[in-house]
N, C-alpha and C positions, 0 to 999 in steps of 0.2 A: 606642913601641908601646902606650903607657899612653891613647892618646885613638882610638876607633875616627871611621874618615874614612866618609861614606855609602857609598864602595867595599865596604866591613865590610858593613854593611848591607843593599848588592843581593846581598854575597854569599850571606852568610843567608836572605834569599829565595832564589835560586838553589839553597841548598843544601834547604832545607825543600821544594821543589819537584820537585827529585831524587829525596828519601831518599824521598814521595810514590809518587812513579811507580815504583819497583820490586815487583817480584811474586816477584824469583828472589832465593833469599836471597845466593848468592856475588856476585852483582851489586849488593846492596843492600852488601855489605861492603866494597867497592869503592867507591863511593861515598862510604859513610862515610867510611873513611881517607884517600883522594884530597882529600876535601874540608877534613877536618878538617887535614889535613897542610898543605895550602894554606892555610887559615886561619889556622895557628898560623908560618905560613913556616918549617916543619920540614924537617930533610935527608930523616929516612926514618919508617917507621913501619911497626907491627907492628898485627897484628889475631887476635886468639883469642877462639875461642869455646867455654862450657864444657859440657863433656858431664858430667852432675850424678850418673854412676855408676851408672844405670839398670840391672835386670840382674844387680846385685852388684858392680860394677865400681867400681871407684876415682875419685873425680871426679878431671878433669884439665881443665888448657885445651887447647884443639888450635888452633897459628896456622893459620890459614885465607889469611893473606895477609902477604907482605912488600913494603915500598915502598923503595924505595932508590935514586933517579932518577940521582946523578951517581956513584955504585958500578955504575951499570947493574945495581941488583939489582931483578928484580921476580920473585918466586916466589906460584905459586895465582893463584886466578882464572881467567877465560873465556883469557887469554893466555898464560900465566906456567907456566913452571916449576913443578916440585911442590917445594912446602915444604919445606925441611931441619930446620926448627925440630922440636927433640922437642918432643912433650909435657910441658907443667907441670902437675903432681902439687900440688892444691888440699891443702894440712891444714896443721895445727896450729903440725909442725916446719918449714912451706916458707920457702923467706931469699926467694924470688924477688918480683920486686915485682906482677908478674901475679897471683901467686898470695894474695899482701899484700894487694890489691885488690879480689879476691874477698871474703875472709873481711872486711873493714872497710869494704868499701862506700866507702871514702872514695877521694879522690884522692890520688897523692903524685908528689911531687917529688924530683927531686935529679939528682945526679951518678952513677950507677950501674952504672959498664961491666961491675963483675964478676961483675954480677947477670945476665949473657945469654947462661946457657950455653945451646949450640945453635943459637944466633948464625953465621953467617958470620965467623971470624975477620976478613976484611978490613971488615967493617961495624961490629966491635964495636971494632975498634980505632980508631973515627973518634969512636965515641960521647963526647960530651962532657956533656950531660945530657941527661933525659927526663922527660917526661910520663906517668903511665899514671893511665887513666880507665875507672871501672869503667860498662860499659853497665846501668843500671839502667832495668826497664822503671816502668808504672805502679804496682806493684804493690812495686817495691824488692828486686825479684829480679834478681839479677846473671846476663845474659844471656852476656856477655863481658870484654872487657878492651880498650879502644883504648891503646896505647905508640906514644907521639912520640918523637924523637929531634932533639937539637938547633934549637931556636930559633932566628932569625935576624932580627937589627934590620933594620926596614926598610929604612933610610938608609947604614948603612956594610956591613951584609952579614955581621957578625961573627957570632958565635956568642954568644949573651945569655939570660940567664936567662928562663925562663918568667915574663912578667909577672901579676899576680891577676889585671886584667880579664880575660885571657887564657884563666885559667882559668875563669874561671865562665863564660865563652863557648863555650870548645870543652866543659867537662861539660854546658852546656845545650844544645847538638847532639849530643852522646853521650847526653844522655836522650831525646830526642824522636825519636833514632836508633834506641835500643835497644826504646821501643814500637813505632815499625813496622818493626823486627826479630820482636818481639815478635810481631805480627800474621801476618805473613811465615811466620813458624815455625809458628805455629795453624793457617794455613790449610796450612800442606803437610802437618803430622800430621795433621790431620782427613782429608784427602784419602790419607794414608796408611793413615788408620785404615777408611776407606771400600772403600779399594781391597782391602785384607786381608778386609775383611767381605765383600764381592762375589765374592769369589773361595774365600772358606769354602763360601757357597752355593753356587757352582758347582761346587764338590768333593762337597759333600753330593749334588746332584743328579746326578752322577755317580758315584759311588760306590752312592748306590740302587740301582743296576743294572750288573752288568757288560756288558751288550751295549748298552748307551749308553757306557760309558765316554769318556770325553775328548771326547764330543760341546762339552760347554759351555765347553772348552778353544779346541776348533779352531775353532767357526764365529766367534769373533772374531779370531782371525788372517786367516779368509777375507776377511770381512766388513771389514777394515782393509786388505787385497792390494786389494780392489775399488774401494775409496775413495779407495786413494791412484793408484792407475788413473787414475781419474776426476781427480782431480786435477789430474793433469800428461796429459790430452788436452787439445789443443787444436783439438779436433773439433764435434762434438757436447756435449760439455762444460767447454766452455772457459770458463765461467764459472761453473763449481763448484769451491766451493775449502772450506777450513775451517780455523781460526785455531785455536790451542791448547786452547783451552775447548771446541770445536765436536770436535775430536779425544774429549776425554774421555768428552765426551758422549757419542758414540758407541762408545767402548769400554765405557761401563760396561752400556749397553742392550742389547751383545751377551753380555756376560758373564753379565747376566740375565736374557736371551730365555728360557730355560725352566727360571726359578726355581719357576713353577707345578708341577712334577713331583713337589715336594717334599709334595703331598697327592695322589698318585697314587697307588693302592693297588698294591703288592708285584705281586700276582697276574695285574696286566695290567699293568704296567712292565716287569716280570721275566719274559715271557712267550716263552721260546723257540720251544714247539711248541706246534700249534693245541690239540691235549688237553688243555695242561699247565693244572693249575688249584693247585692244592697240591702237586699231583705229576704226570709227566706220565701222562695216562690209558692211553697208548699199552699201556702193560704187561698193564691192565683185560683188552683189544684180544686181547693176546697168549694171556692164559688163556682166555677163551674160543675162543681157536682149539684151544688145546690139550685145551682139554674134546672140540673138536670132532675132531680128530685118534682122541683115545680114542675116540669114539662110533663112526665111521666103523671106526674097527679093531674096537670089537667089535662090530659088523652085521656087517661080512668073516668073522670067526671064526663066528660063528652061521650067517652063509650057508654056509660050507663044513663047517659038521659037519650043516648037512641033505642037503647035494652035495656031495659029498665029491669026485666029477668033474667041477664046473667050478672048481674049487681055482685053476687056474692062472688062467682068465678072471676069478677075482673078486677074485685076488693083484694080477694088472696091474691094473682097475678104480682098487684100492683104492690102488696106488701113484699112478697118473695124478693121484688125486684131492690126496693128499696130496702130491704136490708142487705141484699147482697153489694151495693152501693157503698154500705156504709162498712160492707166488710172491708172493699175494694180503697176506699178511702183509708182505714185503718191501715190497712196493708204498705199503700203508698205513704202514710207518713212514718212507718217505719222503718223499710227500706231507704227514706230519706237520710234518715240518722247516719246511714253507712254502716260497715261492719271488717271485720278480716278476709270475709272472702262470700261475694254474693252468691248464691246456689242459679244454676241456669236455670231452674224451673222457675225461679221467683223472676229472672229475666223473661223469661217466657210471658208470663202473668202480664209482668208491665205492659210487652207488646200487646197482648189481649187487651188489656183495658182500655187501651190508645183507640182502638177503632171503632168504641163506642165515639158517638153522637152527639154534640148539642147545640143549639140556637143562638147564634149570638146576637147582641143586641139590633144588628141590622137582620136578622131574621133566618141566617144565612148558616149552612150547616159547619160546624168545625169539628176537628178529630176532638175526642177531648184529652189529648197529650198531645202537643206537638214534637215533630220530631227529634227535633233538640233536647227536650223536658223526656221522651224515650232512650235517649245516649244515657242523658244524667244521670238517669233513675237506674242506672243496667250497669255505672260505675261499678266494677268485681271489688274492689279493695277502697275502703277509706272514701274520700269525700269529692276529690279533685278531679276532672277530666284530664286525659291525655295532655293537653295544652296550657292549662294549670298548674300538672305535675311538671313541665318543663319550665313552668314558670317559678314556679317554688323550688325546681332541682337547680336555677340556674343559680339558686344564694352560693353554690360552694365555689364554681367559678368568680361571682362578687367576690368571695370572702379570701381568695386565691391573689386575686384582682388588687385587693385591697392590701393586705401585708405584703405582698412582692412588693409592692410600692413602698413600703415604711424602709428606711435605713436602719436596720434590728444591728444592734454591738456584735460583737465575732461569738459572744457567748448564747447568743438570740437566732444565729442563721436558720436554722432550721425549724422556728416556727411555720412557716409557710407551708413547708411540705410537711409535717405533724400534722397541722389544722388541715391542710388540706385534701387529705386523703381518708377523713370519714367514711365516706361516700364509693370509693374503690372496692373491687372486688377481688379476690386473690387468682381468679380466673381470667381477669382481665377486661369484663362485661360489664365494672361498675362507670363512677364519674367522676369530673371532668375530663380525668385524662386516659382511663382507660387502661389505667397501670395493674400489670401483675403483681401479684406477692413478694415475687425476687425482686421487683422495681421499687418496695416499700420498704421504709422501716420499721423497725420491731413498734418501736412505739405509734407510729401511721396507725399499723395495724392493730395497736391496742384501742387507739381511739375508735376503730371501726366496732368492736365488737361490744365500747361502751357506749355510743350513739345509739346501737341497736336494743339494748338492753334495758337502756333508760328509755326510750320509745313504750318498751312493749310495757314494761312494766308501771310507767306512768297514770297517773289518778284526775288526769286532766286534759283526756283526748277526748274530741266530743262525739265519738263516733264507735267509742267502745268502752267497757268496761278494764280497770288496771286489771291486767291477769297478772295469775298466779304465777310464784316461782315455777311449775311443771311443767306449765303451760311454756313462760318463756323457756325455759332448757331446752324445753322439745323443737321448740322454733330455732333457737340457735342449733340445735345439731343438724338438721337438715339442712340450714344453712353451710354448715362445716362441710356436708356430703355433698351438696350442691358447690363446693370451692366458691362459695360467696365468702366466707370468714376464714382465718388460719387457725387448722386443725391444731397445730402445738398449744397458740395460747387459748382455745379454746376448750379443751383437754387442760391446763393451767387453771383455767377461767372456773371449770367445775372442779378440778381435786385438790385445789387451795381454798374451796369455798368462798370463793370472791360474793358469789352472788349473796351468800348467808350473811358478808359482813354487812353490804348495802343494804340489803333486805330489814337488817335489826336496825340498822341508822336513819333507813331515809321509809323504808315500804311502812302498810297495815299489816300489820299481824296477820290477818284471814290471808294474807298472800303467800305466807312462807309457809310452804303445806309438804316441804321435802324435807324429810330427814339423811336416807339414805340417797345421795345421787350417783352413787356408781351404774347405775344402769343407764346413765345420760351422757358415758364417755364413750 
C-alpha cells in the first residue's frame, strides 16, 4: 500500500470532483467519508462536525454520519438512520481521540476501541485501529473530525496498519474537503443570515400597523401556492418550472414586496376611519351635534315660554328633530368606518347634513361638516383620500427604491422586479411603472394576484369585514375582465384551487363557502 497505482490517482480526480459539485452540506459529508474510506480501504468510518458553543454552549462534535458497509451500519445522511453516537465534549480533560484532534490539529493513529464510547457495541468490537483526521479549513480552523476504522492490504485483505503515504493522502483530501465544507457552510449562514433579515423587515412592516398585520407573512405563502401550481400544470404551463435558486429567489421578493411601508407615515398606514388623523375626528362630529342638540332644546324652551299652548306641538317638533340627529350621527359614524364601495345616495346624505347649522363658542354660525370633513366622509372605497392613497401607493416605488439599491448575488437579480410589480396592471394602468403583462414576469404577475387576494380576504382590515372565498373570486374575475390581473394564471389560480389551499391554512372556516368554482373561470 506504500506505492500509489494511477487507480489512486483517477481516484483523486474523482474525488476532488465530487467534494466540487456539492452545494448540500450532509451530502458533501458523504462524500467525504464514502471517499476517503474507499481511499484508505477502510471497514468503517465516522464523520463529526463541531458546533464551536455558540450561544454559551459547550463546544462539542456531533457525528453527522456513520459508515459501516459489512455491519450493515449506515446512520445520517439523505438514507440512513439517525445517529446513535453521542456527542464529544471538545476541552482540556477529553481522552477521546475526536476530541484530541480538535484541540492539536494534528492527526493520530493507533489502536483505540476504548476510545468510542457511543459506538455501536457491535462496531466497536471489530475496531482494530483508526485513523482520525482533523478537517482543517484554509484558514486552520477545525471544521470537524474524519475517523477511519481499520485499514485493509490491498492484496491479502487483512487488517494492516495505516501506512504514511496513506496519510498524507487522505489528510490532503480532508483539507481540501474541509474548504469546501468550509464554503458550503458560509454560503448556507449567509443565506441563513439573509433569511432572518428578510423576515425582521417583514415583521417590522407589519407590526407598523395592526390592520396590515401578517399581510407580509401570507402573500408569500400565496405567491409560493401559485407557483407551485404552475409548476406541476401541464397545460398552459408546462414549461414553467424553477430549480432551487429560482425558488429562493422568489420567496425572498415576496417577503419584501412591501419593505417600502417602512417610511410610511403612521397616520395613513394606521388609518382605520376616514376622520382619523391623530385621533379619529368622528368625536369633533359628535360635539357639535351635541352643541346642536343643546341649541334646538333651548329655541323649544324659549318657544314655549312665549306660547305656552303650542307646548306640545313644539315638544314633538323638537323630538322629531332630535332623533333624526341621532339618526344623522349614527349614519356618520358609520360611513366613517369605510367600506368596498360607498353608495352615491349615502354621499348625497353627507352633503345634506353638512348644511345644517351650529353656534360656535364665539356665537358665530358654522356648517356643521366642513368641507374637508365632506371629501372624507364621500371617500367611495376604504379609508384614504386621493392624497393619502398616493401617499401609501408611493411604498412600492420606496420598496423599488430600496432593493435596486442592495447588490443581490446573480442568483438574486430579479427580486426587484418580482417585488416590484405587485402593484402593476396587465393593461398597463397600474404602478409605479406603468408596465403591461408582456412587460412582467410570470412570477411579477403571480405576486399581483397574491397581494390582491390576501387584501380581500384578510381578518384585519379596519374598514370591512374578511370576505368570503365567493366573494373574493368574484372580485378577482372582474378584475381578470377588466385586464387588471392575468387571465391564464388567474384561470390557474381557481382550477388548481389555490384559493382552497390558503383558505384551509391561513382563512376562518365561515369563509370557505365554495365547493364548486367552476362557474368563476
Amino acid at each position: 500500500m506504500d506505492q500509489f497505482s494511477p487507480q489512486h490517482y483517477q481516484r483523486l480526480l474523482r474525488v476532488a470532483q465530487r467534494i466540487t459539485m456539492q452545494r448540500d452540506t450532509l451530502r458533501l459529508c458523504e462524500v467525504i467519508l464514502d471517499e476517503a474510506r474507499l481511499l484508505a480501504q477502510a471497514d468503517g468510518g465516522m464523520l463529526y462536525l463541531l458546533d464551536d458553543g455558540a450561544g454559551g454552549r459547550a463546544p462539542q462534535l456531533e457525528c453527522v454520519l456513520l459508515r459501516w458497509p459489512a455491519l450493515v451500519l449506515c446512520q445520517g445522511g439523505a438514507g440512513g438512520v439517525p445517529v446513535t453516537a453521542a456527542p464529544v465534549p471538545v476541552g482540556a480533560g477529553s481522552s477521546h481521540p475526536a476530541a484530541r484532534a480538535v484541540l492539536s490539529g494534528e492527526v493520530l493513529v493507533g489502536p483505540q476501541p476504548g476510545e468510542l464510547a457511543g459506538v455501536p457495541p457491535d462496531m466497536r468490537d471489530q475496531v482494530e485501529n483508526s485513523l482520525v483526521v482533523p478537517l482543517l479549513n484554509h484558514g486552520r480552523e477545525v471544521l470537524g473530525v474524519l475517523q477511519l476504522f481499520n485499514a485493509r492490504d490491498g492484496e491479502t485483505g487483512e487488517v494492516t496498519d495505516f501506512p504514511p503515504r496513506l496519510l498524507a493522502l487522505v489528510s490532503g483530501v480532508a483539507n481540501y474537503a474541509a474548504i469546501a465544507l468550509h464554503n458550503v457552510l458560509l454560503v448556507q449562514e449567509m443565506e441563513q443570515l439573509l433569511d432572518a433579515f428578510i423576515k425582521v423587515i417583514a415583521r417590522a412592516v407589519d407590526e407598523k400597523s395592526s390592520h396590515t398585520s401578517g399581510h407580509c407573512q401570507r402573500v408569500p405563502l400565496l405567491t409560493e401556492l401559485l407557483a407551485r401550481a404552475a409548476c406541476e400544470d401541464q397545460q398552459r404551463y408546462a414549461d414553467f418550472s424553477l430549480n432551487d435558486d429560482e425558488w429562493y429567489e422568489l420567496r425572498v421578493a415576496a417577503w419584501l414586496h412591501d419593505c417600502g411601508k417602512l417610511t410610511t407615515p403612521d397616520s395613513v398606514l394606521d388609518k382605520s376611519t376616514k376622520l382619523h388623523t391623530l385621533h379619529d375626528r368622528i368625536e369633533q362630529v359628535a360635539t357639535r351635534f351635541a352643541v346642536l342638540r343643546a341649541q334646538y332644546q333651548a329655541e323649544c324652551a324659549a318657544a314655549v315660554a312665549a306660547a305656552p299652548q303650542a307646548e306640545e306641538t313644539l315638544t314633538a317638533v323638537l323630538a322629531r328633530t332630535l332623533e333624526t340627529l341621532a339618526d344623522e350621527l349614527a349614519f356618520l359614524r358609520r360611513i366613517n368606518v369605510g367600506s368596498e364601495r360607498m353608495a352615491e345616495a349615502d354621499q348625497q346624505r353627507v352633503r345634506e347634513i353638512a348644511m345644517r347649522e351650529w353656534r360656535d363658542a364665539d356665537g358665530v354660525l358654522q356648517p356643521l361638516l366642513s368641507d374637508e370633513e365632506v371629501a372624507t366622509l364621500c371617500i367611495v372605497r376604504g379609508t384614504l383620500t386621493p392624497a393619502e392613497r398616493d401617499v401609501i401607493n408611493n411604498h412600492i416605488q420606496v420598496t423599488l427604491d430600496m432593493l435596486e439599491s442592495l447588490p443581490f448575488p446573480r442568483k438574486l437579480r430579479r427580486v426587484p422586479e418580482y417585488a416590484g410589480g405587485h402593484h402593476e396592471r396587465i393593461d398597463g394602468t397600474g404602478f409605479p411603472r406603468g408596465l403591461t403583462g408582456e412587460q412582467m414576469s410570470l412570477p411579477a404577475r403571480m405576486m399581483a394576484i397574491a397581494d390582491v387576494f390576501e387584501a380581500l380576504t384578510a381578518h384585519d382590515r379596519p374598514y370591512k369585514s374578511p370576505m368570503k372565498i365567493s366573494e373574493a373570486l368574484g372580485i378577482l374575475r372582474r378584475m381578470r375582465d377588466a385586464r387588471h390581473i392575468d387571465a391564464g394564471l388567474y384561470e390557474l389560480f381557481v382550477r388548481a384551487r389555490v384559493w382552497e389551499d390558503y383558505a384551509r391554512q391561513i382563512l376562518d372556516p365561515a369563509q370557505l363557502d365554495v365547493s364548486d368554482a367552476s362557474s368563476y373561470l
